[in-house]
N, C-alpha and C positions, 0 to 999 in steps of 0.2 A: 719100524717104529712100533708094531704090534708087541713085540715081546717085551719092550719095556713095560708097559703098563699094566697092572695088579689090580686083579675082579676085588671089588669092596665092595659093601652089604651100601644099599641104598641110605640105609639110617642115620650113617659116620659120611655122609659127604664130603662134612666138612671138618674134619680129624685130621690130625698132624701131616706136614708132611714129610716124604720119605727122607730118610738122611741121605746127605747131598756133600760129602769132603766131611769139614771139621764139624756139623751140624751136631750141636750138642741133645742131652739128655733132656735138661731144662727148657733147651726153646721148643724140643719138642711136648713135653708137658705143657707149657704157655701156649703153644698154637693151638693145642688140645682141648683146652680152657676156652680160650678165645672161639673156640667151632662149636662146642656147648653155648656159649651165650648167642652167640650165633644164631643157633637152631632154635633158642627159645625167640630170640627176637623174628625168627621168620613164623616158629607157631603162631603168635601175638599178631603178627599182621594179617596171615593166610599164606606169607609169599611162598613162591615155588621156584627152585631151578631149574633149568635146562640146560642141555648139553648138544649144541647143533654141530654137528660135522661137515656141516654145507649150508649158506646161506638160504640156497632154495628150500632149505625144510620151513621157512616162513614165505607169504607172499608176499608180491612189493608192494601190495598195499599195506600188509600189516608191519613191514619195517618201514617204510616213509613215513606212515602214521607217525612212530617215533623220531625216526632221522631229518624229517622236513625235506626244504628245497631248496635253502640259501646254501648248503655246501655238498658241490657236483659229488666228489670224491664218497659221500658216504652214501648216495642211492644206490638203492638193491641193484638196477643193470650195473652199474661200472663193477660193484662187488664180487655179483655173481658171474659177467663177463670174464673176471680172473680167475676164478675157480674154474670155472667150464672148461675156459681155453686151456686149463693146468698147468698157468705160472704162477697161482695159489694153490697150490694142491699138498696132499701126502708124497706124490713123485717125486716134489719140487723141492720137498724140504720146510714147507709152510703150510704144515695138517691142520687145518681149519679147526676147531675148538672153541667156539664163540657162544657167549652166556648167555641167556633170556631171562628174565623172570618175567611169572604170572603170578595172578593174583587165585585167591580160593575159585572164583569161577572159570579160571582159564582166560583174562583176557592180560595181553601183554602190556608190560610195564615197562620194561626196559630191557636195551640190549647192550652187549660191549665186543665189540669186534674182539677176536683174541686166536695167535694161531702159536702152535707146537713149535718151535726151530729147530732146526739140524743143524745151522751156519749164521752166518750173521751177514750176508749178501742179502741186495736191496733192500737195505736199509736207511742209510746215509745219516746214520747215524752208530760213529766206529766204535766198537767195541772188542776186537779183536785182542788188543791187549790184555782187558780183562781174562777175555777167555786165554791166551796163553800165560798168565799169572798161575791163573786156577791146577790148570792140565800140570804145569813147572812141580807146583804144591802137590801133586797125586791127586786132585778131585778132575772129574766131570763139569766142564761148561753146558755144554750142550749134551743134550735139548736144555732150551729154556722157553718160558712162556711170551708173548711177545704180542701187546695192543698198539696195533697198526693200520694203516693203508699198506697195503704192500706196493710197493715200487714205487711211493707217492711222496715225498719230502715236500710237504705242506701244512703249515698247520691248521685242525678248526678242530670239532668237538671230535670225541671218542664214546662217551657212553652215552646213551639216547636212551630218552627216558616219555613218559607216557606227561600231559600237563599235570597228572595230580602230583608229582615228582620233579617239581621244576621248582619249589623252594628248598633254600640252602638248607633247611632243618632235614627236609625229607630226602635230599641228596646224599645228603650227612649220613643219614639213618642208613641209607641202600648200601653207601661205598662202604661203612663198617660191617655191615652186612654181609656184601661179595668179598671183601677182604682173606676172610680166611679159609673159603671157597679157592682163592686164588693162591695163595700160599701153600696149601693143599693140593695146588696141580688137579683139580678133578675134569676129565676126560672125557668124552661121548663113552658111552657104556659099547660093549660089544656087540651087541644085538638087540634091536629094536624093545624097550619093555625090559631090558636086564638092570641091573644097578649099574648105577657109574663105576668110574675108577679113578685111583689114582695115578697120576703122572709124575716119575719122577724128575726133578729138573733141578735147574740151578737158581734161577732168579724168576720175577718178573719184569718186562721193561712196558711203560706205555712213552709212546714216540710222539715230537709233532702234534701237541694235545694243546690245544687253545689257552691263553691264561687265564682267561674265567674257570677253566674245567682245569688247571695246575692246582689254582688256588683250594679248590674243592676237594681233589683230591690228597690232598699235604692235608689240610685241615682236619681230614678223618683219618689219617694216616702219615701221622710225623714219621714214621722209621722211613719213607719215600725219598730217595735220594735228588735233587732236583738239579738238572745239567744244563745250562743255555745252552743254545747255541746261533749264527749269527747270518742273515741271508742278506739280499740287498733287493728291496721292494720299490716299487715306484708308490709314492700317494698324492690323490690329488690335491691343489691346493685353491681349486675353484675354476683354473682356465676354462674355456667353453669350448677352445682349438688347439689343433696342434702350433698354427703359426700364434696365437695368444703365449700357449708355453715354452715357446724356442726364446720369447721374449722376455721371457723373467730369468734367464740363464746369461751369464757374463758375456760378453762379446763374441772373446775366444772360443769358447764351448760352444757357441751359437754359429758361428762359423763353420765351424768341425765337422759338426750334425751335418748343416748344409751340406759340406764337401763331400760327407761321406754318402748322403741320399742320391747324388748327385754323379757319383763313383760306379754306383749302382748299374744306374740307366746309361751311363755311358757306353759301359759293358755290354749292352743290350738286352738285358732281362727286364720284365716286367712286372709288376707285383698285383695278387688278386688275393680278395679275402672273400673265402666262402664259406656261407651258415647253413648249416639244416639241410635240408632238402636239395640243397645246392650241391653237396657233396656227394657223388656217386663214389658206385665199388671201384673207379676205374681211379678216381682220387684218391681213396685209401690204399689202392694197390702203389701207385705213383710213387706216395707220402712214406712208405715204409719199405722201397728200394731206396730213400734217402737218409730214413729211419737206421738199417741197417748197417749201413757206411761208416755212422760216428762209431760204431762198436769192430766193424769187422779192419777197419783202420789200427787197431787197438790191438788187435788180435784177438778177440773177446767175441760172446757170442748175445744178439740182445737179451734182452731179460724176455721181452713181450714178443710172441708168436704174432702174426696178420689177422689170424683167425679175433683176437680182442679187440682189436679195430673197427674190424667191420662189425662185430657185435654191437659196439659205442656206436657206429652211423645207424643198426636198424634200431636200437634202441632207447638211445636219449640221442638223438639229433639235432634238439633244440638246443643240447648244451655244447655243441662245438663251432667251433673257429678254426676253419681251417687255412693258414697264409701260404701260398705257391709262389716262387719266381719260375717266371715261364723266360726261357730262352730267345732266340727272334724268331724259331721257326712256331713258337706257342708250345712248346713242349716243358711240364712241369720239371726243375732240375733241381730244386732246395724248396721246403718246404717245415711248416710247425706246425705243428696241432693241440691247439690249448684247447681248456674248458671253462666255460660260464658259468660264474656265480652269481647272486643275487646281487653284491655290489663289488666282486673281486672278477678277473680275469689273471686263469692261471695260465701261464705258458709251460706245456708238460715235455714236449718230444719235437725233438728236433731233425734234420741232417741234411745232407744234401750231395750230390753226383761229381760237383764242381766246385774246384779249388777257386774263389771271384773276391777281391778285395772289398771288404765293407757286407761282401754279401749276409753275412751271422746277424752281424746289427739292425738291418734292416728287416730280416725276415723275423728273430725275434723279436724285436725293442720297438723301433720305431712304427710298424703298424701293427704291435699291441696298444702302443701307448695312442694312436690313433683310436683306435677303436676305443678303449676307452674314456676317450675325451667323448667322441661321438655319443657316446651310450650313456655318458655319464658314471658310472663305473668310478668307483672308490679307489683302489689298490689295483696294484698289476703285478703280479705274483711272480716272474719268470723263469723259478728254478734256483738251485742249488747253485754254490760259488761262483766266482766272477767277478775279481776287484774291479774289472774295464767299465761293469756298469756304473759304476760309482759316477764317474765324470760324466754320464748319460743321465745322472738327474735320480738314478733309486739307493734310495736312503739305507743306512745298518736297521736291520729289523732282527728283532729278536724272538727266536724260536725257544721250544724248551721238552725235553723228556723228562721221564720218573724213571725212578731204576730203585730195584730193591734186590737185593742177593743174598741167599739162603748163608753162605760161609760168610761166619762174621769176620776173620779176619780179609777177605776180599771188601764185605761190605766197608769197611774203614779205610781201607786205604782206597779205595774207589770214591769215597765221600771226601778225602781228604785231595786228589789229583782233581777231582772236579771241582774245588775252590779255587783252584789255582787258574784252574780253564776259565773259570767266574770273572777273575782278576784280570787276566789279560785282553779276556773279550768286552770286558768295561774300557780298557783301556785302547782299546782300536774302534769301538764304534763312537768314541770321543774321536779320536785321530779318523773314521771315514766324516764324520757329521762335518768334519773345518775343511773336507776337501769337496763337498759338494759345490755344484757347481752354478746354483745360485746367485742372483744378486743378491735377495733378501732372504737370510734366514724366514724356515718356518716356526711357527708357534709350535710346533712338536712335528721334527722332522720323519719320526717314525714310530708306529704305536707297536705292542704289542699282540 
């Protein structure tokens, strides 16, 4: 990846960026334009960029500052946990590149996760087509710029910001700001104290970005392509218990549950859910011989090494859940391991030793949705696809990215196939919402 990227003087940060396929003469004068007013609007404030090539060049106090507490997935451990272990990494194909600004006395403003791509894995959010459109037409997809969690299909915020930056005006003001910073591909500098650089790339994409921060984003930046897409979340509707919520569900479906909870223990496995401190190295060791399985069944290799796990248990410990079925000798055989939000419970990784009828339902769904009755807990996030949860009670919830692409004719006919994806995904989460399994419809069966 090193040789792509071209030493630039400090001054042109934010200067055109490099042609990328059909990238005309004019949109390069227009970006050029647009990184002039740019620079004046950052002389005017004080602001400053940075260029971090590793989360650890900030503390975790100085990004929680900005990132908070309500969503697990953006604290400095889970971030830096994936960088260390080096399934975020330059190795891996996801070179870190994440932006900062300070103000004239150096104190942080904001950040936006952002990494370099080589490929479009762990994402889950496809784009593979684009990129063989592009390569078909003789341009370069990749590298492309990419604001993410990596390996995390969840939505909540993306750019974290300081409180003097938490109204729409001054949100406004930042994203047109970083805008042409980010069109420009500018790069950690080569060596400590050099000028940055440019990165040559295809697009930008931000993934899984909450709809408060969609809306903010489009609003300072209409060229932003905007792509639903569609999960199945559980929310609450008040119950206090699990046996209160098996009761607002149809008979049939009530029944089911039972049968299948039921199915479980027959088999002779047992269910334990453990927090915090509760969870040893010898549990996350357990957890990711089952971990493994979903992938190596596949023929595929996981994404996540052991070594990020056990990082997550010394690390943020209060943010997990860990659920085990233990066999009759007590020995763990299928296992999950979600993380804790302030009012969501996300279920992230699964697997398990043992082929057991009912066993997936119960270790994902049923003591999530447990616990979050107990805890009170708003949403229960589970993961990516899965129509079966549908008749378990989680509703179509709607996700959403941004996408922007240097070649305008890719950008159009990618804005125009993603209407189409608009259209149909309206059209079945009307057809999931008439199959839930309900007596009584909710007042808004699923927010964004």
């Amino acid at each position: 990846m090193t040789g792509q990227w071209q030493a630039e003087d400090e001054a042109a940060t934010g200067a055109a960026a490099h042609e990328t396929g059909a990238a005309t003469d004019q949109q390069q004068a227009a970006s050029a334009a647009d990184a002039a007013d740019a620079a004046d609007a950052a002389q005017k404030q004080g602001w400053r960029l940075e260029v971090l090539d590793s989360l650890d060049a900030l503390t975790a106090s100085e990004w929680n500052a900005l990132a908070g507490d309500d969503y697990p997935f953006l604290q400095h451990a889970y971030l830096s946990a994936l960088e260390s272990c080096g399934a975020a990494s330059a190795a891996s194909g996801w070179h870190p590149a994440h932006l900062v600004v300070r103000d004239a006395d150096g104190r942080l403003l904001a950040g936006l996760l952002r990494y370099l791509k080589l490929h479009s894995r762990g994402e889950y959010v496809f784009d593979q087509q684009w990129a063989e459109a592009l390569e078909q037409a003789g341009g370069r997809y990749y590298p492309k710029q990419l604001t993410a969690v990596p390996f995390t299909p969840s939505d909540g915020p993306r750019l974290v910001t300081s409180p003097q930056l938490t109204s729409p005006a001054a949100r406004r003001a930042l994203l047109e700001w970083l805008w042409p910073h980010l069109k420009a591909g500018i790069a950690p500098a080569a060596e400590p104290g050099s000028a940055l650089r440019r990165y040559e790339h295809s697009g930008f994409h931000l993934l899984f970005v909450s709809a408060q921060e969609r809306q903010d984003w489009q609003a300072a930046i209409p060229e932003l392509i905007s792509r639903p897409g569609m999960q199945y979340h559980w929310q609450s509707r008040g119950e206090p218990d699990f046996a209160t919520w098996l009761e607002s569900l149809r008979s049939k479906r009530r029944k089911e549950i039972r049968r299948e909870r039921r199915k479980v223990a027959e088999q002779g496995f047992t269910l334990a859910r453990l927090e915090g401190a509760q969870i040893g190295p010898d549990d996350i060791e357990a957890f990711y011989r089952c971990y493994c399985m979903t992938y190596l069944e596949r023929g595929q290799r996981p994404y996540l090494p052991l070594d990020f796990f056990q990082q997550l248990r010394r690390s943020m410990p209060e943010r997990l859940l860990l659920v085990q079925a233990r066999d009759e000798q007590g020995a763990p055989v299928a296992a999950a391991l979600c993380l804790i939000g302030s009012d969501c419970l996300y279920g992230r990784w699964w697997g398990s030793e043992v082929h057991a009828d009912c066993l997936h339902f119960e270790v994902c769904y049923y003591q999530g949705l447990e616990f979050c009755l107990q805890r009170g807990l708003k949403r229960f996030d589970p993961g990516t696809q899965g129509e079966h949860k549908i008749s378990r009670g989680f509703a179509a919830y709607t996700t959403g990215s941004l996408h922007w692409l240097m070649h305008p004719g890719l950008q159009e006919a990618v804005a125009e196939a993603v209407e189409e994806e608009a259209r149909w995904l309206n059209k079945a989460r009307q057809q999931v919402t008439a199959m839930l399994p309900y007596r009584e419809p909710a007042a808004q069966t699923a927010q964004e």
